[in-house]
Structure formats: C-alpha cells, structure tokens
N, C-alpha and C positions, 0 to 999 in steps of 0.2 A: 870311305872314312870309317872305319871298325868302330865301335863305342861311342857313336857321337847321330843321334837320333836326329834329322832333321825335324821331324812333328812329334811332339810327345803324345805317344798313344792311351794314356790316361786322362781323361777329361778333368778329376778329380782333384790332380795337382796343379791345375790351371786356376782353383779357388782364391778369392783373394777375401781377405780380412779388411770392412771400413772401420775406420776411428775416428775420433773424433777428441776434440781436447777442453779439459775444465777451466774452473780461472785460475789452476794454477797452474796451466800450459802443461800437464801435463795429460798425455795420450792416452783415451779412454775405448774399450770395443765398445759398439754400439751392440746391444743383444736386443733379441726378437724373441716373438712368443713361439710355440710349438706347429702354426701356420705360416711364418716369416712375415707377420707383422710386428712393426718397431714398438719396443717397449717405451721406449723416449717418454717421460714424465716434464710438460713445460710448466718450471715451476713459474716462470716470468716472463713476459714479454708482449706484444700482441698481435694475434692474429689476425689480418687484414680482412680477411674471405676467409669462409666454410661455407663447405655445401655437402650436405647430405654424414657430417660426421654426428655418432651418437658419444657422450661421454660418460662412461661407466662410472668413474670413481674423480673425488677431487675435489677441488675448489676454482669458479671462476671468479676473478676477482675483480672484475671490471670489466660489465657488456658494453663498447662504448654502443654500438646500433646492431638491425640484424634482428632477425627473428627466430626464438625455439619452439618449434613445433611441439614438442612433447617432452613434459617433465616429469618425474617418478620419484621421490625422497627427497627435493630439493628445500633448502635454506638460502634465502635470499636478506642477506645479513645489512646490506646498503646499496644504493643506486636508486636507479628510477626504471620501474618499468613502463615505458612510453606505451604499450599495447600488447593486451592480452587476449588473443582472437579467439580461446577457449583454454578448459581447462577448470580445476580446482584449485583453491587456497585451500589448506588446509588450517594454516595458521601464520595472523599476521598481528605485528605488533609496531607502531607508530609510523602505519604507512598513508602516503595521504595521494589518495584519485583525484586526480584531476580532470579527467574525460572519462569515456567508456560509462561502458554496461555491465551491472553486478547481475548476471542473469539468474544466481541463485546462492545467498547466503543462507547456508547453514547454521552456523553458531558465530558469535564473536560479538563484539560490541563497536560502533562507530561511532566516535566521539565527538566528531563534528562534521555536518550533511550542509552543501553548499548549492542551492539548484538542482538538488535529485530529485529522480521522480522513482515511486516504489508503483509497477505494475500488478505486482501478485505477490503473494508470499504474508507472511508475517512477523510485525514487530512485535516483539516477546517483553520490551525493553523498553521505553526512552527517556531518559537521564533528564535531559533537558536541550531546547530547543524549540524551535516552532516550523508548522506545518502548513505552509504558505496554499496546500487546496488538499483536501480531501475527499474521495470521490468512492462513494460504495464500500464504505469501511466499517466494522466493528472493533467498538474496545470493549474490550472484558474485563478489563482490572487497569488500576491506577487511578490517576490525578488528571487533570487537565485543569492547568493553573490560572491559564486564560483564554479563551475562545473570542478570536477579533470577530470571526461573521461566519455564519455559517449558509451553504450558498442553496442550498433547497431545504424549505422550511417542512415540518413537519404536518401530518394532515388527520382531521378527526372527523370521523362521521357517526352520529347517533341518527337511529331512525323511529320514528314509531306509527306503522301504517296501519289505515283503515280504524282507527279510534274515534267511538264512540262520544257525541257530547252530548250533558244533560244541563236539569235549570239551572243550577249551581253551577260556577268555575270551579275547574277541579285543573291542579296543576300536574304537569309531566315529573320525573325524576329530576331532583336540580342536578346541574350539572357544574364541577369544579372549572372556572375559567382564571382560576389565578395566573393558570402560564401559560395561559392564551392569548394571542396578540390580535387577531379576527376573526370575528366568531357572529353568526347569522342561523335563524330559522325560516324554514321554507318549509311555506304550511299549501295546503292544496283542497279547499271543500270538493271531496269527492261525494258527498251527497244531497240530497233535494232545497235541502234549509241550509237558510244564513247563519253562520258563526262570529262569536265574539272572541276577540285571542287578546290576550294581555302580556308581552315578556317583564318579569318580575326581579330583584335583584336582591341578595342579603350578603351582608358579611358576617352573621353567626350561623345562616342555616335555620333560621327560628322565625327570625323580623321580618316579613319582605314588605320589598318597596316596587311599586307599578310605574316603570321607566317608560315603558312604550305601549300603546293600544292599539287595536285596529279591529274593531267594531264594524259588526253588520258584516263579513265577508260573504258575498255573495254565493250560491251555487255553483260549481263549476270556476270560479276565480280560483286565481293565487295570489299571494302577498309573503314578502319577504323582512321580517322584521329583525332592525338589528339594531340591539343596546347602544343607548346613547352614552351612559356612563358604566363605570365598571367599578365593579364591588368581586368578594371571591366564590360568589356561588350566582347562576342565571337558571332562569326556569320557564317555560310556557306553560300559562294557562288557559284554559277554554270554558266556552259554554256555547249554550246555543241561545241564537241571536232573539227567537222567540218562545216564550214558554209553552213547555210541552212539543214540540216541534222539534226533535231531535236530526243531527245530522252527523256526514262520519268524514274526518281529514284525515289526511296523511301528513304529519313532520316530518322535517327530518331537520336537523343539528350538524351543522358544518363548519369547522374550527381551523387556522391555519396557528401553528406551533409559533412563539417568537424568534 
C-alpha cells in the first residue's frame, strides 16, 4: 500500500492538546509552566486532601481542618486556627485563643486573658484585668488598682551584734513598723552580766512609750520580745541589769511585710 504508513514515524505528531471548559461551556487549553506543571489557579471550591503541596501566591479562603506546616507572608483575614504547633504571628488583630501556648510574644496587645499562665517573658502593658497568681515577677512602672493577696509575704532583718550595755538605757535605731504586719527582737546576752531590755513605741519619733520589759536577762539566755501594741516607729532599749557591771548582746529585728 504506497502512501499509506502503517506507524507514524514521528512521535511528535502523536501529541495531543487537554482542555478543559468555563462556565460558559466553552473549551479552554489547560497551560503549564516551563517544567509541565499545571498553571490551573483554583479560584473555588474545596480540597479534600493535600499532602506535601507548598502555595506560593493566593488566597485561602477557608481551612475547613488539616495542618500547614510552614507559613511565610501570610494574612489570615477569618476562621479559627484550631492549632499552631509553631511558628510566628507577626500581626493579629481580633483574634481570640482559646487553647495553646504563646511560646513567645513579641509586640501586640491582648485584650482579654482567660486562664493564662505567662512562664517568662515580659508585660510591657496591662490595660486592665487581674492576675489571679503571680510568681517571681517585677513591675517597673504602672498602677495596680487592687491587690486581693499576695502569697509570700515580704521579709526584714536588722541586726545589731556584739553591743555593748552601760548604766543608763540607751536605745537602738527605731525602726519604721508602719507596714509591718509581724515584727519581733531577738536579743542573746553574749556576756558575763545580766541585761535589762525594754521594746519602746512612738508615733512622732520623739514621745516613747515602754510596751514590753524583760528585766534581768540572764548570761548566756535568750529572750524574744514582741510589741503588744503598735504605733509607727519600735525601738529596743538596754542597759545593764547591775550598775557598773557591763555586758554585751546581740539583736537582731525580724519583720514579716503585710
């Protein structure tokens, strides 16, 4: 049969054209990029399953589930993100967490904290709100409107060792107890002779008044003396318990904060 090829020896013309058609039925080529992947842009619809697709350009407009591994320039305009297993925000505006871990904010403000706990970092900020425990924190600036309890109280120690007593009561530095809530001296005769110790109390710093005694302490004893009543300034006084017959204590002044 002359002119009539059984195999066509060009592969070439064996090429065939897909298409594919709009919604207005009419037949469109599908084009690819310069490696024969589909240019196909899905403006609508949704995809069931991905696995391992990256997308360069676009808009998603509804995750229903599913997870993205890695985002770069993203706007995330509505929805909910169920879980963010890492990553930055860069910037979010009326979004609200309801589970998870902010492992690390940067900048922004949160308008309202429901059950959070902050491990590290720092609030630069807070509007308003309260802070149901705080643990090892400093603030540097601002307000605090109301403090319900604070749960380890503050702690003061003054000391003053090895002090001499003569005939005369002669008192220690007073010491401000206005915003002291428990407050005690702990005296110690470290030497041969008996002391007399008096704790003292004023509210100008001028007047004092002799709240508690304890007379004659022995050599070698201790005694612990602690205000019965409270005024804004406390002081220990001493002497020694017999004239001329000097001896030497040691105070010390131990205060819990309220």
């Amino acid at each position: 049969m002359p002119n009539f090829a059984v195999f066509n020896p060009n592969p070439d013309d064996l090429r065939a054209l897909i298409f594919g058609r709009d919604t207005t039925n009419t037949s469109r080529i599908l084009a690819t990029d310069p490696s024969g992947n589909l240019t196909t842009v899905a403006l609508d619809g949704t995809i069931a399953s991905v696995l391992g697709t990256t997308v360069t350009a676009g808009t998603i407009n509804n995750l229903l589930n599913g997870t993205i591994s890695s985002v770069l320039g993203a706007t995330v305009t509505a929805g909910t993100l169920s879980n963010l297993l890492d990553g930055t925000l860069t910037n979010i505006l009326g979004a609200t967490i309801t589970a998870g871990t902010l492992s690390n904010l940067l900048a922004g403000t949160i308008s309202s904290v429901l059950g959070a706990t902050v491990t590290a970092g720092t609030l630069s900020n807070l509007l308003d709100g309260t802070i149901s425990n705080l643990l090892g924190a400093t603030i540097t600036a601002g307000t605090l409107s109301s403090v319900t309890s604070i749960s380890q109280k503050s702690f003061t120690e003054i000391d003053y060792p090895s002090t001499p007593t003569a005939d005369a009561l002669t008192p220690l530095p007073p010491v401000t107890t206005a915003n002291l809530g428990t407050y005690s001296f702990f005296v110690y005769n470290a030497g041969p002779n008996p002391a007399n110790l008096n704790v003292e109390i004023s509210a100008n710093g001028t007047n004092w008044y002799i709240d508690v005694s304890s007379p004659g302490l022995a050599a070698g004893s201790v005694d612990v003396l602690v205000p019965s009543r409270f005024l804004k300034y406390t002081r220990l006084s001493y002497a020694s318990a017999t004239t001329g017959a000097s001896t030497t204590i040691d105070v010390f002044f131990n205060a819990q904060g309220t």
